[in-house]
N, C-alpha and C positions, 0 to 999 in steps of 0.2 A: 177628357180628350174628345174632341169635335170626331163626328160617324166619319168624315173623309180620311182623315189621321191615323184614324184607327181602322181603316180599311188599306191603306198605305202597310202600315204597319205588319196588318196580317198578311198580303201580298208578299210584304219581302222576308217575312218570316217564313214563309212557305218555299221563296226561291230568293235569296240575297242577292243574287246575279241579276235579277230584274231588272232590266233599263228603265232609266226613265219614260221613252216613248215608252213602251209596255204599263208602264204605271200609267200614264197620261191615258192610254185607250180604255182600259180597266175600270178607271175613276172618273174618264170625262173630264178631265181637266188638262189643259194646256198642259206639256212640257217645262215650263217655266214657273209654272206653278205648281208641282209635284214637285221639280226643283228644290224651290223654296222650302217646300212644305217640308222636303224631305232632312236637309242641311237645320231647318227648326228642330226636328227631333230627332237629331244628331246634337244638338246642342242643350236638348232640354235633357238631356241624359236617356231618354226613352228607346233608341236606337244606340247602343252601345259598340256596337263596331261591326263588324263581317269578317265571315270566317269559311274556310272548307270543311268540308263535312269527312272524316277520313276513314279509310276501312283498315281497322288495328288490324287485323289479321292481314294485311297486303304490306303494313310497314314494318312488320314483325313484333308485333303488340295483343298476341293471340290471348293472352291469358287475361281476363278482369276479376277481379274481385271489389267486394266490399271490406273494408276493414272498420268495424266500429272501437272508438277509443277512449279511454277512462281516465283520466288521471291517477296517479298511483299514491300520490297525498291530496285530498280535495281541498285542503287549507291551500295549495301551492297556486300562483296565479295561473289565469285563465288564456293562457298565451298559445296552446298548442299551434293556432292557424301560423301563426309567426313564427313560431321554431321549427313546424314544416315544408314551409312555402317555399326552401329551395330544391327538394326534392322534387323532381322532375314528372316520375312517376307517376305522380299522386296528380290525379285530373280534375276532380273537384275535390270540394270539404265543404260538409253541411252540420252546420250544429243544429245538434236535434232534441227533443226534450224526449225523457224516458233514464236509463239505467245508463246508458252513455252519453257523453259529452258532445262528440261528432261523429260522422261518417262519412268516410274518404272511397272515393272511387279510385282505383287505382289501376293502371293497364302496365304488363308487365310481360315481355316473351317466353318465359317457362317457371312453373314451380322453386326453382331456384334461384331466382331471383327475385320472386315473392319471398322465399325468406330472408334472402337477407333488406329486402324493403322495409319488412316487419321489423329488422332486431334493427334500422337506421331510427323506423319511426320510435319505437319504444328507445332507446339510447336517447337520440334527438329532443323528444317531449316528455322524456321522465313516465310512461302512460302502458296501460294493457293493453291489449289486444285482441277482439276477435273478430274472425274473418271469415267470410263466405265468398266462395268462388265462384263464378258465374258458369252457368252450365252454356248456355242459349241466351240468345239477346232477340226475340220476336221484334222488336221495335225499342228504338231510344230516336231522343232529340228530336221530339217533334213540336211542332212549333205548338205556342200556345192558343187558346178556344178566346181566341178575342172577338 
């Protein structure tokens, strides 16, 4: 990726609302060619979309946890992301290497409906479960060190 692209990049990862004049003064570059530049990597997949940033606790999403999950026969296929993708809840999923398979970030408004997320996800993917609560959140989603 060319130093301008990737200066575009870090801009709008830092603020997705950036206008294009804003990007243009930043970069030194026309309007019209921040433009371009920007619609290019939107389309080279590099720029994936925009999005708000939300405060779980203000939409009634106070409680996060981690849940890490195992499959409960390892012979059984490796489909867990597929047979939870329509639980709602569940805000990422990372497969990870180590003793479990993935780890699922999940936000949920009180203890009791974490569990019953847990007995959807175990039902759902056949899988164990163990989970850690988030006490404090100092900082998430910060943009990457590009």
């Amino acid at each position: 990726m060319e130093d301008l692209d990737r200066e575009i990049v870090r801009l709008l990862a830092d603020d997705g609302r950036r206008s294009f004049t804003d990007l243009a003064k930043d970069t030194g570059l026309s309007v019209s060619a921040v433009h371009q530049r920007v619609r290019r990597l939107e389309k080279r997949g590099i720029i994936r979309g925009y999005s708000a940033n939300l405060d779980a606790d203000e939409i009634g999403l106070p409680l996060t946890a981690f849940v890490s999950i195992k499959p409960i026969d390892p012979a059984a296929p490796d489909d867990a992301p597929d047979l939870l993708a329509h639980l709602s809840a569940i805000e990422a999923c990372h497969s990870v290497a180590g003793e479990e398979s993935y780890i699922l970030k999940v936000r949920v408004p009180d203890p009791g409906a974490l569990e019953a997320l847990l007995q959807e996800i175990r039902a759902a993917a056949n899988v164990s479960t163990r989970t850690t609560v988030v006490l404090s959140t100092p900082y998430e989603g910060r943009p990457p060190a590009i």
